[in-house]
DRENMAR-809511 format. One record per residue (C-alpha): residue in one letter; x, y, z. Coordinates in steps of 0.1 Angstrom, whole numbers, plus 5000, padded with zeros to 4 digits. Layout:
aXYZ;...
END
This chain:
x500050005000;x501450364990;x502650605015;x501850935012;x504751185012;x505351495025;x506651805007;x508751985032;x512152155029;x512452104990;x511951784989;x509251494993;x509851295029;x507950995042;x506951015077;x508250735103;x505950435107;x502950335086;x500550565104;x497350675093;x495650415071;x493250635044;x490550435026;x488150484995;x484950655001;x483250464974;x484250104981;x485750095015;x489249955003;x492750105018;x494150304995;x497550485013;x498650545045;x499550885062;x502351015088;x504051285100;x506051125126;x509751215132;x509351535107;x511351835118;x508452105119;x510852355132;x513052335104;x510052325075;x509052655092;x512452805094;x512652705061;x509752865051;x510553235067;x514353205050;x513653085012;x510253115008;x509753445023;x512453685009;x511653554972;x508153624976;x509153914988;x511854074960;x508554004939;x506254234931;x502454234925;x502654174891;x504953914890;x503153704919;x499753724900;x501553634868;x502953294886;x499553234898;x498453254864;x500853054851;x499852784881;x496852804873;x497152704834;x499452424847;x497252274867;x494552254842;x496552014823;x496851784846;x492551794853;x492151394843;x494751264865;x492551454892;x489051444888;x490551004886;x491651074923;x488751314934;x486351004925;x488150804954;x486751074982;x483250924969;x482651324951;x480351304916;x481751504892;x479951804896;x480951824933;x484951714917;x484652054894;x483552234923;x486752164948;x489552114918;x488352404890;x487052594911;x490152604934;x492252674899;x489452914893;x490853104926;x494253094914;x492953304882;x491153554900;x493953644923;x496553624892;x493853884880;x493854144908;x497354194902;x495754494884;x494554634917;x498054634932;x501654874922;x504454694904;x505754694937;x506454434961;x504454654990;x501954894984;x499955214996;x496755145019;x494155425017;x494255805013;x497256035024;x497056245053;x498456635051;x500156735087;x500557045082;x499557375066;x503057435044;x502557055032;x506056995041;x504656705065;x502356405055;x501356055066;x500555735049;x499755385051;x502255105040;x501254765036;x504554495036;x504454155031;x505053945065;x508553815070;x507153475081;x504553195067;x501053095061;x500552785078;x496452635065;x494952395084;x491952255064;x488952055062;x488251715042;x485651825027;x487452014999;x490951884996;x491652124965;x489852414973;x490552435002;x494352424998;x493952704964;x491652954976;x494253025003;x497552964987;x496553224965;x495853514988;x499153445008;x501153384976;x500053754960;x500853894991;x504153764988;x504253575018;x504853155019;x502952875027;x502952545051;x499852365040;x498252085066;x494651935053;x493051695069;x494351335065;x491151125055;x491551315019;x495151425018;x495851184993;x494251454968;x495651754975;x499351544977;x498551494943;x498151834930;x501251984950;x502951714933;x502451854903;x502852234917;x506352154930;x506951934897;x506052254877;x509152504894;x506852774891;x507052884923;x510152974943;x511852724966;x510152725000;x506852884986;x504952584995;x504852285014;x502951975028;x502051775053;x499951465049;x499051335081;x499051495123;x500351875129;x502151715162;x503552005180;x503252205147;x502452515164;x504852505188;x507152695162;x505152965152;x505953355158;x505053655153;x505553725119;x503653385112;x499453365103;x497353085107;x494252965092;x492152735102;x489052595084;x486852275106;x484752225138;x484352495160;x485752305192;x489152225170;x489552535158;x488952705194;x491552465203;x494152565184;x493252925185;x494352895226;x497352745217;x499852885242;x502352975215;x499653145192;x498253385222;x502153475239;x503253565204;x500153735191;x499553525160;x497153605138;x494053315135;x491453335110;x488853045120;x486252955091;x483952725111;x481252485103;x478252655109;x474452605110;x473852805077;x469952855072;x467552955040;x464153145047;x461253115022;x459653435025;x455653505030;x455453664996;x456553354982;x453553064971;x453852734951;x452452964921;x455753194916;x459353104903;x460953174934;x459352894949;x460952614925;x464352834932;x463752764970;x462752404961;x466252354939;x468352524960;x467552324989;x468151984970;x471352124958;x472852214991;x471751905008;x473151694985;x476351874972;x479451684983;x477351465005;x476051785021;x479751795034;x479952165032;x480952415059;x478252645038;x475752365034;x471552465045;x471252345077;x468152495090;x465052565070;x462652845073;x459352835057;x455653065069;x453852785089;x450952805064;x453252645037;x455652355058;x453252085044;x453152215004;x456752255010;x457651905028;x456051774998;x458251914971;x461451874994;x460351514997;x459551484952;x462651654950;x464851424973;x463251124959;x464251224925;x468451204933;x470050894924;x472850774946;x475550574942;x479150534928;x480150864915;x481450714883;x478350604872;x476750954850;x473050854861;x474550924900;x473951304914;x474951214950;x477851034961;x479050934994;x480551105028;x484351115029;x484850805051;x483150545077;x484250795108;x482051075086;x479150825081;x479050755121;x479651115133;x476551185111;x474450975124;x475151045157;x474551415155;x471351335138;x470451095168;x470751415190;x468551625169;x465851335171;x464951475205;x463351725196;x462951645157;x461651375132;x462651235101;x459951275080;x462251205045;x465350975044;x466350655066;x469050655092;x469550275086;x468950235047;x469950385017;x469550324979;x472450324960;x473350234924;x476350074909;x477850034945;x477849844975;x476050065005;x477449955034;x481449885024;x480850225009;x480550565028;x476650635019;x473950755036;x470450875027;x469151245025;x467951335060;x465251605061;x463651655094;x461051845107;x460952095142;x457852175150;x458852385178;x462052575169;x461852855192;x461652585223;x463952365210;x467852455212;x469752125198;x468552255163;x470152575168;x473452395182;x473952065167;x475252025135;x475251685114;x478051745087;x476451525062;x473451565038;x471151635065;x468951945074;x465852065096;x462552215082;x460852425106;x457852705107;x458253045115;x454853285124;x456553575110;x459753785096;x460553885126;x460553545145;x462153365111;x465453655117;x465653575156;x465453175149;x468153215124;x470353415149;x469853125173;x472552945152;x475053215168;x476753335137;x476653165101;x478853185075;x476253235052;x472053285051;x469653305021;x466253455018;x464253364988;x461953654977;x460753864950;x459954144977;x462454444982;x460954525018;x461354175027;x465654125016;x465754475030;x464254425067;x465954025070;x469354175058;x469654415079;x467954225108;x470153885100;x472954075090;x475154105119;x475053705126;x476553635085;x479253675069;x477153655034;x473653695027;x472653574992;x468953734981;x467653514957;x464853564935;x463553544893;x465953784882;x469553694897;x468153314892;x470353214858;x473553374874;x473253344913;x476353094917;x474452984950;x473952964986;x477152754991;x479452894966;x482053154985;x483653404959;x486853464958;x486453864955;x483853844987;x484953715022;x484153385030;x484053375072;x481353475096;x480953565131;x480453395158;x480153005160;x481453065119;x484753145135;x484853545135;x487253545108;x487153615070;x489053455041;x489453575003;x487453905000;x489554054968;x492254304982;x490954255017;x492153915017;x495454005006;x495854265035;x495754035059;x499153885051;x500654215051;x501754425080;x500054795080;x502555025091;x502255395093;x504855615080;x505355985084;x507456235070;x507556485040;x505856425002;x508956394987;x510656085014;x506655985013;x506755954972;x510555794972;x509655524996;x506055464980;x506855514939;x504155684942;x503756044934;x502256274970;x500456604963;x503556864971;x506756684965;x508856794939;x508656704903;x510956584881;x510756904852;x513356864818;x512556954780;x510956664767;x507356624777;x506256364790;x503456274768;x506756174744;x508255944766;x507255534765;x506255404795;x509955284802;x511255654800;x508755774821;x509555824857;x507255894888;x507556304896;x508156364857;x506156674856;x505356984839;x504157314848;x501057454815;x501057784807;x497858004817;x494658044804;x491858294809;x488358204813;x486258374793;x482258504789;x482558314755;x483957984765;x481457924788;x478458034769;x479557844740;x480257524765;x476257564775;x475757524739;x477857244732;x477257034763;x473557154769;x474257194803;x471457494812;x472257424848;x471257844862;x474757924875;x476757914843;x474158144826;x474958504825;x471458634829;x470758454861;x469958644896;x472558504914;x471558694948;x470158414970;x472958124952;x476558024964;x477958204933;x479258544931;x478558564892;x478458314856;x480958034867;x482657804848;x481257404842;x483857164864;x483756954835;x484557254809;x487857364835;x488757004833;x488956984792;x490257324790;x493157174819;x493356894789;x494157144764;x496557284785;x498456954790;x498356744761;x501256794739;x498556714708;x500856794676;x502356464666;x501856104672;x503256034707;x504055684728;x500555774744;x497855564730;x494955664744;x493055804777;x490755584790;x488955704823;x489256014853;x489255874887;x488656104924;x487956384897;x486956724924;x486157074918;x487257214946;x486657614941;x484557794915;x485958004883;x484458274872;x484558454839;x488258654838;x489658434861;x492958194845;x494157834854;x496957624851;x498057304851;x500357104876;x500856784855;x502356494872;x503156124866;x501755944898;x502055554892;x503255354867;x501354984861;x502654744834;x500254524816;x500654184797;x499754114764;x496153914761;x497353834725;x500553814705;x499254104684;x498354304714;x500754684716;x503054594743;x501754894767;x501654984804;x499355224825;x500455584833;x498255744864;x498556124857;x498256364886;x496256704878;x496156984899;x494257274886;x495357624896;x493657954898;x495758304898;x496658254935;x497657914931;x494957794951;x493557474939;x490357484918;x490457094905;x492056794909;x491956434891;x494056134881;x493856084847;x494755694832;x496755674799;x497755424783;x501355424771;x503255234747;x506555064754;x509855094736;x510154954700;x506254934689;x505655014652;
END
């Protein structure tokens, strides 16, 4: 029988002993055996913090999300070899495409919001702060990758996913990974870092594995380090009070099972398409992965007046999935991850049978085809029914992590949102409505107890990805029993494996540290303008001070006629006693173009290809007719792109800094202008 290995310290080591023995879902036979015994967890984390680290690190943005990218494509070619292995944790193919493409799918979207970031290895957090009134004296916020490592602790449940959708926050960030999932499916995810170590995409010490026990694991970590941790709530409170986590202040993000819930509005009836949604939905997250999903429906909501129409089309609906060997095309549910999953199942459920009853589903019996149901991990859909929820508290408590959930009757909206806050903090809720009142007053009223709320009705219905489906550009966490962390969440994510440091000190030191161009440092002024530079001439500071212009009677009458923009105070005849204006002042968007004219050097083809948006555009004082402005022009930030075809212009972005200037050299508009610029040699 194979040994799983473990991929620590640049190579792939075999634990001590035979260890952990790891079996098929499907048929019940061994299949590999797991352990970490006698592996030097010191020395995979010190090797983590002194490879891994710094060449994360020396990278920037760009070139992280560009090797997730390339990761990414990498592992799609090698999709047979795991959807063969996936089959073995007893997942269909639909719930395989969930935990393997849709981990890779993470990998993209991260590679993707490279765009969000510098080409810097660290980056600016939020606005700048002027300290004083000569602007000689400023503040900021830094954000620096962590000098240690990312050390996940996952669930079996999605031995892919799991692993990807964190790999690829940490890895953007520029900080390195020590990956631990949980041993029953290991054998999986050993599989695909095979193949990611196999790949040398990443740089050495950017990821490792452990198949099998953490041991004394955390014993090693620091301060530098962060942990995640996605499982059971009592594990996960565990580890979070590890003496070495709480003397050194490490960071702990918990993503806990959680007793998600769905609520069927009162606007809702058997007559409307929201009520099939409901229906489908239901099915779908009870049945998913063997309804082994930290976001799975546990609790059901539905107006008393409709628990019987609706235990009826539960029970259709059930009746209507076909279980058995997920190799078979005709099966839509396979089987839990293991025997110990099958009997932790059924014990939970024999806990909610005090106060619940089954009233679809056996807890001794279960259909399956093309498969043998009891060497096999299978067990039937369990949908029970509470008919006294507010009374009853192991519904709100006990959770059975298998395809299992609670139907129960709620007298109105208000009692529906305090039931579901009896589950003390979801990861995620659904309503199902086609009332705006309704999503408004549950959202608001359920809010604080999520950490997603997924309104669901006819006209999100083709896209909705679903109750159970976390996004990796929205946090995945939730208060509470869900852990009171948050994972993934775009640019959020990312900032939690960076250190947030303050820095103070003038615009110039401010714009040299940051490469990024501070209102009131000094520019960079020489003869050629910048407009004829390519983007690899161009430097941060290159600026140029325009000539002045006056603002005439004319050019804003004839604007009015050209834009159609009657709007009282830039028309001559108007009263303006009574108004904030003195007299006819100019449009904003007029002094912006006529700033335009001032700055763009427009006579001959230039590297610049084109402008393509104004972002924190302000007017910040008004110009009258006689009054002139000129422009402070400014390159701010410089962001490459990458070609999306061979024929693409090689090009990078160009943030312009305009500052608009009356007279007095007060300020009368301001705006960052994008260009796009092209790079050396184009034709």
């Amino acid at each position: 029988m194979r040994q799983l290995e473990n991929y620590i310290l640049g190579r792939w080591i075999k634990g001590d002993g035979e260890g952990q023995t790891l079996f098929h879902a499907v048929n019940g036979e061994a299949i590999a055996t797991a352990s970490t015994r006698g592996l030097d967890f010191a020395a995979a984390l010190h090797y983590a913090r002194q490879k891994g680290n710094p060449a994360l690190r020396k990278m920037s943005f760009q070139e992280r999300g560009l090797m997730l990218r390339a990761l990414a494509l990498h592992l799609r070619e090698h999709l047979a070899k795991f959807y063969e292995i996936s089959y073995q944790t007893g997942a269909t193919k639909a719930d395989s495409w969930v935990d393997i493409e849709g981990g890779i799918g993470n990998l993209f979207a991260y590679a993707s919001l490279r765009r969000k970031f510098p080409d810097q290895p660290y980056c600016l957090d939020g606005e700048y702060h002027s300290l004083g009134k000569a602007n000689t004296f400023m503040g900021h916020h830094l954000l620096i990758p962590k000098e240690g490592v990312a050390i996940h602790i996952n669930a079996y449940n999605f031995p892919v996913w799991g692993m990807l959708e964190k790999i690829a926050v940490n890895l953007l960030a520029g900080v390195p990974a020590v990956v631990k999932p949980a041993t029953v499916t290991s054998y999986l995810t050993e599989v695909v870092v095979r193949e990611i170590a196999a790949s040398g995409i990443l740089p050495e010490g950017a990821l490792q594995l452990i198949c099998g026990s953490a041991n004394n694991l955390l014993d090693f970590v620091d301060a530098q380090d962060i942990i995640t941790f996605t499982g059971s709530a009592t594990t996960g409170q565990m580890l979070k009070a590890h003496p070495k986590v709480l003397s050194e202040n490490v960071p702990f993000t918990m993503e806990a099972d959680s007793l998600n819930s769905i609520v069927l509005a009162e606007d809702v009836d058997p007559s409307m398409p929201e009520w099939d949604l409901f229906i489908k939905e239901v099915r779908r997250e009870m049945t998913t992965k063997c309804g082994q999903k930290c976001t799975a429906i546990r609790r059901i909501f539905v107006p008393e007046n409709k628990i019987e129409d609706v235990q009826i089309a539960l029970g259709k609906a059930l009746s209507e999935t076909i279980i058995g060997n997920p190799l078979n095309e005709k099966v839509r549910m396979g089987s839990l991850a293991g025997q110990t999953q099958r009997k932790e199942v059924k014990e939970q459920v024999q806990k909610l049978l005090a106060t619940s009853q089954i009233i679809y589903g056996s807890m001794d019996s279960v259909s399956v085809l093309d498969a043998d149901a009891e060497k096999g991990s299978f067990i039937s859909p369990l949908l029970l029914l509470n008919q006294q929820p507010m009374s009853s508290s192991a519904v709100h408590e006990v959770e059975a992590f298998g395809p299992v959930s609670t139907l129960m009757p709620y007298s109105s909206l208000e009692e529906a949102i305090a039931m579901v806050k009896l589950g003390k903090g979801s990861l995620v809720s659904s309503i199902v409505t086609n009332d705006p009142t309704i999503a408004t007053t549950y959202t608001i009223g359920a809010g604080t107890y999520h950490g997603r709320i997924l309104i669901l009705n006819r006209t999100c219905a083709k896209e909705n990805t679903g109750h159970g489906s976390p996004l990796p550009l929205l946090v995945h966490g939730g208060p509470g029993r869900a852990g009171g962390g948050e994972e993934m969440g775009g640019v959020r994510g990312v900032k939690h494996y960076m250190q947030r440091v303050a820095i103070q000190g003038s615009p110039d030191m401010i714009t040299a540290i940051s490469k990024v161009y501070q209102p009131g440092a000094t520019g960079i002024i020489d003869e050629v303008h910048p407009f004829k530079k390519y983007y690899e001439e161009l430097e941060v500071g290159n600026q140029i001070i325009t000539a002045k212009r006056v603002i005439t009677k004319t050019d804003i009458d004839a604007f009015v006629d050209l834009s159609g923009d009657h709007f009282y105070a830039h028309l001559s005849e108007t009263d303006f006693k009574g108004t904030m204006f003195e007299k006819q002042v100019a449009h904003g968007y007029f002094i912006m173009s006529a700033a335009a004219g001032l700055f763009v050097d427009s006579y001959e083809k230039n590297p610049v290809l084109l402008n393509y948006g104004i972002d924190e555009l302000r007017f910040t004082k008004p110009v009258y007719v006689g009054d002139s402005i000129q422009v402070r022009f400014t390159c701010k930030e410089k962001i490459p792109q990458t070609k999306k075809e061979i024929s693409d212009i090689d090009k990078g972005i160009v943030k312009w800094l305009v500052e608009i200037l009356d007279s007095e050299n007060e300020m009368v508009g301001v705006a960052t202008i994008l260009t796009m610029v092209a790079r050396l040699n184009q034709e």
